[in-house]
C-alpha positions as CSV (number, residue, x, y, z in Angstrom):
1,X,20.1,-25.9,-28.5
2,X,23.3,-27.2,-26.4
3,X,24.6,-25.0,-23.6
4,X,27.7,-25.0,-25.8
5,X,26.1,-23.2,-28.8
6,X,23.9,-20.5,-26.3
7,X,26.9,-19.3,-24.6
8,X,28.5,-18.7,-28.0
9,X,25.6,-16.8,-29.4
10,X,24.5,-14.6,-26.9
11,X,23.9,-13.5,-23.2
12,X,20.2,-15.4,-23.5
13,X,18.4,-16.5,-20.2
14,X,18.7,-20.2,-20.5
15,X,22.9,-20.2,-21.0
16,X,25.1,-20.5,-18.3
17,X,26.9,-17.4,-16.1
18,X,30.1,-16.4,-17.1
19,X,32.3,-15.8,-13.9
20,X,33.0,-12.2,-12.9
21,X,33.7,-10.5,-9.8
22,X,30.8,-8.9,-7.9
23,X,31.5,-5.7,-8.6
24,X,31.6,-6.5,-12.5
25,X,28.0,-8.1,-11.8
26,X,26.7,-4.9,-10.1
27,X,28.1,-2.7,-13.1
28,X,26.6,-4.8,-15.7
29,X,23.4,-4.9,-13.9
30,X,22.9,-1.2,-13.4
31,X,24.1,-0.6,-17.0
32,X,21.3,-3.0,-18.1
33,X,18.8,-1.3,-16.7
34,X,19.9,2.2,-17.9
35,X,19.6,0.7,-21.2
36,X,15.5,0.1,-20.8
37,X,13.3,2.7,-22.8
38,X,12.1,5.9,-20.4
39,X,8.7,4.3,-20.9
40,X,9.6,1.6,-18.5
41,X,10.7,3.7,-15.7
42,X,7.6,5.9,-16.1
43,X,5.3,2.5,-15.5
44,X,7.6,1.8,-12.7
45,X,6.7,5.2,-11.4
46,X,2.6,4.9,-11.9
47,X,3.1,1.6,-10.0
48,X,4.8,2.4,-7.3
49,X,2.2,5.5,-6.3
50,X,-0.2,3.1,-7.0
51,X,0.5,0.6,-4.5
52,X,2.0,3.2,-2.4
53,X,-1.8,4.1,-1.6
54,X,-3.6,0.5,-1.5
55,X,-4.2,1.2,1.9
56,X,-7.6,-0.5,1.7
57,X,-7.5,-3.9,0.0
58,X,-4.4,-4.4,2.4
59,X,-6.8,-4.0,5.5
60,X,-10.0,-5.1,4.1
61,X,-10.8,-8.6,5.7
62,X,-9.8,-6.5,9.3
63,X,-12.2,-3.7,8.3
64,X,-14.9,-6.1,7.1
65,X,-14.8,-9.0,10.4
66,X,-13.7,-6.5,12.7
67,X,-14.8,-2.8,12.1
68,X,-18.2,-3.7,11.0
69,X,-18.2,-6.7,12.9
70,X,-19.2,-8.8,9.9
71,X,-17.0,-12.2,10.9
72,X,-14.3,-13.9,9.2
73,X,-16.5,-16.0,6.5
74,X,-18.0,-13.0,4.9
75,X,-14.6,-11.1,5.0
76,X,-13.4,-13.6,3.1
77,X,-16.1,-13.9,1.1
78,X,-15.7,-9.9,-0.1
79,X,-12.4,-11.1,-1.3
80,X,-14.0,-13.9,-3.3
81,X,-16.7,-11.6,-5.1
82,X,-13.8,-9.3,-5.7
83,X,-12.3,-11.8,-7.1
84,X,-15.1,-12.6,-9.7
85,X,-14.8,-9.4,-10.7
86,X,-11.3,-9.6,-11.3
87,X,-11.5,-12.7,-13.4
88,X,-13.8,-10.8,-15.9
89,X,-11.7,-8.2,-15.7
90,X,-8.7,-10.2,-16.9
91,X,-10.9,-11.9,-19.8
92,X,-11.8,-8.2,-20.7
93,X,-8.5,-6.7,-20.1
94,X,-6.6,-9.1,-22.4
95,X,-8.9,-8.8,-25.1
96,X,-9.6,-5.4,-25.4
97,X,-5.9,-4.2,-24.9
98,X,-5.2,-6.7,-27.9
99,X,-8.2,-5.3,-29.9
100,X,-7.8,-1.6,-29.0
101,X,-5.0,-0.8,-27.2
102,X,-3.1,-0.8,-24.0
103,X,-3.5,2.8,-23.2
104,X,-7.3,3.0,-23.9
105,X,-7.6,0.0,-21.3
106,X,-5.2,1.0,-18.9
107,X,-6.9,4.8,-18.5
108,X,-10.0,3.3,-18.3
109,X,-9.1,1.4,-14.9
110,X,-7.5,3.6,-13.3
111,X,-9.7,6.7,-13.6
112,X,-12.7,4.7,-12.9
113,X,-11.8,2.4,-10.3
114,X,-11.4,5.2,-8.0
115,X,-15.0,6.3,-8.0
116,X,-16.4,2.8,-6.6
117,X,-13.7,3.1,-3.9
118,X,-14.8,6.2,-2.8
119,X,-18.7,4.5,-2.8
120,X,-17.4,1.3,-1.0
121,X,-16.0,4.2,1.9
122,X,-19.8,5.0,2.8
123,X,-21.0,1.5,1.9
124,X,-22.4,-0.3,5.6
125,X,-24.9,-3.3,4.5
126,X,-23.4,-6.6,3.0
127,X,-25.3,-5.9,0.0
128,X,-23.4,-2.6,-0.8
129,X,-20.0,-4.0,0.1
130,X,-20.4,-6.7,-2.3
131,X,-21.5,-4.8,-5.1
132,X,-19.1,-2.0,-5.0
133,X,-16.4,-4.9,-4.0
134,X,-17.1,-6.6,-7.2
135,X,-17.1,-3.0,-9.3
136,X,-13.8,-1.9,-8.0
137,X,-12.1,-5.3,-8.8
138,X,-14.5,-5.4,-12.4
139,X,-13.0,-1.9,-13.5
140,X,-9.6,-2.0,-11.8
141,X,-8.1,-5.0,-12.7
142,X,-8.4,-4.5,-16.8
143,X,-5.4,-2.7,-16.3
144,X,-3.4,-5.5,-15.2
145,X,-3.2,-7.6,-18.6
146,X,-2.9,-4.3,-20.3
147,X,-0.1,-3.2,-18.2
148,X,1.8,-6.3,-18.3
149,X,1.7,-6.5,-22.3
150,X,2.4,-3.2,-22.5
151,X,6.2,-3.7,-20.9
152,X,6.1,-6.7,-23.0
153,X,6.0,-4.9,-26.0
154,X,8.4,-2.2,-25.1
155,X,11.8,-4.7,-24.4
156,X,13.2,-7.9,-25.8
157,X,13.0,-11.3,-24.4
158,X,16.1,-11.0,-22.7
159,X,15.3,-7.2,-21.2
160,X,11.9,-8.8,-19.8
161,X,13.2,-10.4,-16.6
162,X,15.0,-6.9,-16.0
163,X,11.7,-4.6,-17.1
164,X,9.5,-6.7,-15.5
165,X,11.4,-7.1,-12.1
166,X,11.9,-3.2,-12.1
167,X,8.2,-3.2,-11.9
168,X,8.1,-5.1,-8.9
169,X,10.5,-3.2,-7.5
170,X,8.1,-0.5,-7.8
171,X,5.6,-2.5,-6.9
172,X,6.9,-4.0,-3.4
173,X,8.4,-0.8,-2.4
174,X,4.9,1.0,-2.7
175,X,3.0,-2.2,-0.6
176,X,6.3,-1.6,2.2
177,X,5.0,2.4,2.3
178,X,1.4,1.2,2.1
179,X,1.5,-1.6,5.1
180,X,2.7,0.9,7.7
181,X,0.9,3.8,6.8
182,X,-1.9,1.3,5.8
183,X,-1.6,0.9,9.8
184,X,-1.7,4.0,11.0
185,X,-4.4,5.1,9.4
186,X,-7.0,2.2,10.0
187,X,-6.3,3.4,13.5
188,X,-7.5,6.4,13.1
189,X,-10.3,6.2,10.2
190,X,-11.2,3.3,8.1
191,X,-12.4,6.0,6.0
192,X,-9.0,7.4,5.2
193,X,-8.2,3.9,3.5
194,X,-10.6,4.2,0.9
195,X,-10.0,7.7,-0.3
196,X,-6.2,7.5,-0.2
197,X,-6.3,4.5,-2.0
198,X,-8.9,6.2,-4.5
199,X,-6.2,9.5,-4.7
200,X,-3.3,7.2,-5.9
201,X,-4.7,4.8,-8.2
202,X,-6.5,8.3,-9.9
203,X,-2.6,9.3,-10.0
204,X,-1.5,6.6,-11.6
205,X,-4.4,7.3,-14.4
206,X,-2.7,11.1,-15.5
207,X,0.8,9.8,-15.2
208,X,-0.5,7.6,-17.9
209,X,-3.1,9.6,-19.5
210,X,0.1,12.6,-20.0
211,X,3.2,10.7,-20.2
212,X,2.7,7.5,-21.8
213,X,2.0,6.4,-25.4
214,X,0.1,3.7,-27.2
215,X,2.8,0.4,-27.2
216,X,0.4,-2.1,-29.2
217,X,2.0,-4.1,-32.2
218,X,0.9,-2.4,-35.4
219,X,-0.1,0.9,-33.8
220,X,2.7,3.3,-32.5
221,X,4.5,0.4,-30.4
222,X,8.3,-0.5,-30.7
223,X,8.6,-3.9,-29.9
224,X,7.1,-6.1,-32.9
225,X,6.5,-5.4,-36.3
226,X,2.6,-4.8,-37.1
227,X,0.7,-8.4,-36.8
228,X,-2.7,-9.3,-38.3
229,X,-5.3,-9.2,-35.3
230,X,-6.3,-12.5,-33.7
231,X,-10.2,-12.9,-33.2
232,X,-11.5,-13.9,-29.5
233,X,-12.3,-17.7,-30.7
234,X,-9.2,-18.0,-32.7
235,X,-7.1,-16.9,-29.6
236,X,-9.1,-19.4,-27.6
237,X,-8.2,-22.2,-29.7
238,X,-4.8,-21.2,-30.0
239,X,-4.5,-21.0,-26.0
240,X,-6.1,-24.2,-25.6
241,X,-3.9,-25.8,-27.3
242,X,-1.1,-24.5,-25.7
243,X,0.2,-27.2,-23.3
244,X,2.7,-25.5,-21.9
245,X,1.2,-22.3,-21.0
246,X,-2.0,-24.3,-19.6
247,X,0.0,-26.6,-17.0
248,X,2.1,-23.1,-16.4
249,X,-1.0,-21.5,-15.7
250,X,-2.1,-24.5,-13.4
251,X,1.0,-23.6,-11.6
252,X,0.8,-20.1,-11.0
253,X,-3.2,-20.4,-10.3
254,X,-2.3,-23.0,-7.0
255,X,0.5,-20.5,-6.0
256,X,-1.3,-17.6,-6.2
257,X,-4.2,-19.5,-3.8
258,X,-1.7,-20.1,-1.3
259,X,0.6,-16.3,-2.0
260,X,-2.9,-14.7,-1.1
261,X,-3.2,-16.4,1.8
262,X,-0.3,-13.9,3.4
263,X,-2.6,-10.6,2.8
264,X,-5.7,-12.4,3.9
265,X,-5.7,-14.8,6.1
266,X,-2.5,-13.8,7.5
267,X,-3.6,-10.3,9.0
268,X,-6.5,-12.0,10.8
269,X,-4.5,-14.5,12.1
270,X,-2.0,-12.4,13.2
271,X,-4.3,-10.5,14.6
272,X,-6.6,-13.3,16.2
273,X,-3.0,-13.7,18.1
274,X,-2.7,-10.6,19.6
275,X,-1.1,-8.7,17.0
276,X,-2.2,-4.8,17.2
277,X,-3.5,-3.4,13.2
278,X,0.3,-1.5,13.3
279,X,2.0,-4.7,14.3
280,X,0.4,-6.5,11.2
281,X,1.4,-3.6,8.9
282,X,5.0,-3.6,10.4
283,X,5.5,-7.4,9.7
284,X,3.8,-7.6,6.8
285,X,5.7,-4.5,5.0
286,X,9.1,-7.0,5.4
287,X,7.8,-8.6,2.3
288,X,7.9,-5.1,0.1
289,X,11.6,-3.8,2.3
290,X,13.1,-7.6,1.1
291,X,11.8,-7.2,-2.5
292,X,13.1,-3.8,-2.9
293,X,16.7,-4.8,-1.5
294,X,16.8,-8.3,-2.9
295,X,14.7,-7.9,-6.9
296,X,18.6,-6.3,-8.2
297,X,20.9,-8.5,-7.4
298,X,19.0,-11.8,-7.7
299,X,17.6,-10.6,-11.0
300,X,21.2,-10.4,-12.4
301,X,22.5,-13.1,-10.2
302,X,19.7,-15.7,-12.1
303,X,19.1,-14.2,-15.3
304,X,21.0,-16.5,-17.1
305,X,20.0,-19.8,-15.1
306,X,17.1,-21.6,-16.7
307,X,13.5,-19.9,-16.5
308,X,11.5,-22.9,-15.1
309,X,14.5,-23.8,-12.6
310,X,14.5,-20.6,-10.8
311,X,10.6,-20.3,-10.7
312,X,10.5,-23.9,-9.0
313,X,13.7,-23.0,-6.7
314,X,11.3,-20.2,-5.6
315,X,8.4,-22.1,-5.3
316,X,9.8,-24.4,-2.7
317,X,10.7,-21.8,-0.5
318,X,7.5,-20.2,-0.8
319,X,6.1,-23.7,0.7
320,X,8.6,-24.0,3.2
321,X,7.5,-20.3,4.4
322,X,3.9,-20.3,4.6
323,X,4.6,-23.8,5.9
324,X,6.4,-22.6,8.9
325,X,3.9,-19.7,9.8
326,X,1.0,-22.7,11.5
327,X,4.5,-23.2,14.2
328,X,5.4,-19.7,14.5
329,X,5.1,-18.4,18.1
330,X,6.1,-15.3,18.2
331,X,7.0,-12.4,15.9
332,X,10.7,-12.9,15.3
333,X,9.5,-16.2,14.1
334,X,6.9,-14.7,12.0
335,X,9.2,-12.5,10.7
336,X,11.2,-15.6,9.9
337,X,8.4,-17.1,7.7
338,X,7.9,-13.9,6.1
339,X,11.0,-13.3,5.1
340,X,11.6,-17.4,3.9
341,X,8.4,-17.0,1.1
342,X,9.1,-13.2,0.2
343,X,12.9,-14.4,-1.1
344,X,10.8,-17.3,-3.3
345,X,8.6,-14.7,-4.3
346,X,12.1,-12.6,-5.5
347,X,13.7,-16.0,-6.9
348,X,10.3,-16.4,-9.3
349,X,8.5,-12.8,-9.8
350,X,10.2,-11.2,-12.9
351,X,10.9,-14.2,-14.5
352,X,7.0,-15.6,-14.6
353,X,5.8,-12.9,-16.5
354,X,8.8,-12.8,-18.5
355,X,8.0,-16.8,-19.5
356,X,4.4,-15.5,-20.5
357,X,5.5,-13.2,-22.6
358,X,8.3,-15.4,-24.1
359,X,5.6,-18.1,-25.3
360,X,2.8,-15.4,-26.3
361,X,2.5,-14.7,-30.0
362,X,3.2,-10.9,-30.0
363,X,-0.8,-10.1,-31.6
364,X,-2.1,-11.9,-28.3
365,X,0.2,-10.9,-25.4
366,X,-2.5,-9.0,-23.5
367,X,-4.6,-12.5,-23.9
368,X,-1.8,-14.2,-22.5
369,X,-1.1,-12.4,-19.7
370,X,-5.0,-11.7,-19.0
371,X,-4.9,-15.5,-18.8
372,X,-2.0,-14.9,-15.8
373,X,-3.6,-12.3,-14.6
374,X,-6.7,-14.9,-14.7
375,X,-5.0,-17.1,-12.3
376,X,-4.5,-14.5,-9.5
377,X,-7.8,-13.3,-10.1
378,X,-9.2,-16.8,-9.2
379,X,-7.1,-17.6,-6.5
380,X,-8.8,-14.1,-4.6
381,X,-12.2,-15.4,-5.4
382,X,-11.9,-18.9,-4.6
383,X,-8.7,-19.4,-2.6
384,X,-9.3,-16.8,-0.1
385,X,-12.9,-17.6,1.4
386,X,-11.6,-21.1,1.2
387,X,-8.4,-19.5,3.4
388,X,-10.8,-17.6,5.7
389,X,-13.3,-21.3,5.7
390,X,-10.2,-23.7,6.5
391,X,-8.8,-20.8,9.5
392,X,-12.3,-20.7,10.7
393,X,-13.6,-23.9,11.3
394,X,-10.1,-25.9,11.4
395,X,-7.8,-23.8,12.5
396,X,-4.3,-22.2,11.4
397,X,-2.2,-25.0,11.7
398,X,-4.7,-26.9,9.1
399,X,-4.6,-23.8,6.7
400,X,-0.5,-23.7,6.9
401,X,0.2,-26.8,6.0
402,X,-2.5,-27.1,3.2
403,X,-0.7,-24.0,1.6
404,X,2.8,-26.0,2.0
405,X,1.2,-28.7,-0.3
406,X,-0.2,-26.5,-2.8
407,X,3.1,-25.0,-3.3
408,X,4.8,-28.6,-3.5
409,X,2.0,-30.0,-6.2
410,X,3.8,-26.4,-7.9
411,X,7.1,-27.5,-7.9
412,X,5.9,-30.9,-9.6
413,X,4.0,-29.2,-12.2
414,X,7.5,-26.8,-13.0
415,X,9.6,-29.7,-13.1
416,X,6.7,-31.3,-15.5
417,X,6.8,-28.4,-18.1
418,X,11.1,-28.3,-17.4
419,X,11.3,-31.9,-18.6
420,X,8.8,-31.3,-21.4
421,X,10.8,-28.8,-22.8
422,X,13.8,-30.4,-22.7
423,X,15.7,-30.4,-26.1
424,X,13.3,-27.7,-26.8
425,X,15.4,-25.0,-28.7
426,X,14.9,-21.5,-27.1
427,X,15.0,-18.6,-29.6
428,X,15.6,-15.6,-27.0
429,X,17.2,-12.5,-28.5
430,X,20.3,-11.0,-27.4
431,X,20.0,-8.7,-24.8
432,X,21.9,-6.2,-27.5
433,X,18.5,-5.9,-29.5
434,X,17.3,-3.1,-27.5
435,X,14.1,-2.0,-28.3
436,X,13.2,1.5,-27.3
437,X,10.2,3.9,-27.3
């Protein structure tokens, strides 16, 4: 489809901005996202107490190499066997909020992921920490798939990049309460960590368990009309076949390696510099303060620009920020390179998910994004002991600029998929077609 023909259908994400002052760009921007079902805002909510309280994920590989004077390798190995359990968990999580629901899923997460951090609080041997690691991530992280299809099915296409940067909204401006507080805490009691984090992820549970209902196509849910269930192997096939979604996968999986890098590697070598815990908390709760300031007005500056454009754009400043960090001397330059790959993460965040759940068939959305969620979930279990490896035996300037070429083999792979789909026609409803709860 021409640009031509797009910007004489409808305001889809692919056409072209028409020209309006900035204050008509604020007004249409705020009125877009009063439009969005309550449902929405109530998610938004859940998330932001969530990650308001992950005090202890956010201080873990500190805890672990310095608090029980473990090291560096096995701190970053805890994040790896967290990681595995996170990559079942997104398997899982896909398929069973596809087969029974994204409630069901989502309740079972967050009310029982709480009980293994509260275990991990006591836990002192290797042995314990990596079990109850690997629980945690196991039962916590079902939710994620779940969640994200859930907010799929409750907007159109065109609402997504709105609906799903809201969320991160939410998101970020929890991790900018959680890094400082995170902070002051692990000054005081490690233990504190655990059971605050355990208090508001239990939240997050009974906000949904009270205020939300069941979104899945064919059940209660708004967005699609009811669709015949897709078996496990069927939905394999179909995703295998999918060359789009598997290089865009490939993309986000090397990205996400080299994102986790700056909430694990980061804080120890930040703090191997001389960094005190509440100096690493300060610097690091930039990235949420930027998101929360910045996720707006981007969002409606680039929602009409092309999908894959603005996620590469992104991506190259994300290289050029972690990148910088191996030649950053002091903390205004840190703050520099923190605040250089937090605006790629803004440029890119709602409009990823918002491609996922374009190209998903509405009966396996929560596949879909379990297989994004997947790619995260991998780069925790083998791209941060490979971080804490490469910092540890070669040094931060080696780790830096490894990240900086990760992020560039990225960019490649976006501007491989952009010139696949070119002369593609994109069917994206207006934004008009509401679709409310």
């Amino acid at each position: 489809m021409s640009d031509s023909a797009n910007q004489s259908t409808s305001a889809s994400p692919y056409t072209a901005p028409v020209q309006e002052s900035v204050g008509g760009h604020l007004y249409r921007a705020f009125q877009q996202y009063r439009s969005l079902p309550a449902p929405v805002y109530i998610l938004c909510v859940g998330s932001f107490v969530n990650r308001a309280g992950s005090f202890a994920i956010l201080f873990l590989t500190i805890y672990i190499s310095e608090h029980l004077g473990f090291g560096i390798t096995f701190a970053a190995t805890c994040f790896g066997i967290s990681g595995l359990g996170s990559i079942v968990a997104s398997v899982a999580g896909g398929q069973l909020a596809d087969r029974f629901g994204r409630r069901p899923v989502m309740l079972t997460a967050l009310l029982g992921g709480p009980v293994w951090l509260f275990c991990l609080s006591f836990a002192e041997t290797r042995g314990s920490i990596l079990l109850f690691l690997f629980l945690f991530a196991l039962t916590l992280d079902l939710y994620r798939p779940a969640a994200s299809a859930m907010m799929g099915d409750l907007v159109t296409s065109a609402e997504r990049p709105l609906a799903f940067g809201l969320m991160y909204i939410a998101f970020n401006l929890g991790f900018a309460v959680a890094a400082p507080v995170g902070g002051f805490l692990a000054e005081h009691s490690f233990q504190w960590l655990f059971w605050g984090d355990a208090l508001t992820t239990a939240s997050y549970g009974l906000i949904i368990l009270f205020l939300i209902r069941e979104t899945h196509p064919g059940q209660t849910g708004p967005a699609e009309d009811a669709q015949e269930q897709v078996g496990f192997a069927d939905a394999v096939r179909h995703i295998l076949s999918d060359r789009i979604f598997l290089l865009f996968a490939s993309a986000v999986l090397m990205t996400g390696i080299v994102f986790m890098q700056g909430f694990s590697t980061l804080p120890m070598h930040l703090s191997q510099s001389g960094y005190s815990k509440q100096e690493v908390g300060a610097l690091l709760s930039i990235n949420g303060i930027l998101i929360v300031i910045l996720q707006i007005p981007v969002n409606q500056i680039l929602k009409h620009r092309h999908r894959l454009l603005t996620i590469l754009a992104g991506e190259v400043l994300i290289a050029i920020g972690f990148g910088l960090t191996g030649v950053a001397t002091s903390a205004v330059f840190v703050l520099i390179t923190v605040m250089i790959w937090t605006i790629g993460e803004v440029v890119q965040a709602a409009f990823k998910q918002a491609f996922v759940a374009d190209v998903a068939p509405a009966s396996m959305r929560g596949r879909y994004m379990g297989v994004f969620s997947l790619c995260f979930a991998i780069s925790i279990s083998g791209g941060v002991p490979l971080g804490g490896w490469v910092l540890e035996h070669h040094g931060s300037e080696v780790l830096w600029a490894g990240c900086f070429v990760l992020s560039m083999i990225s960019v490649a792979i976006y501007f491989l998929i952009y010139l696949l789909q070119r002369g593609t026609p994109q069917e994206v409803p207006a934004v008009a077609e509401t679709q409310t709860g």
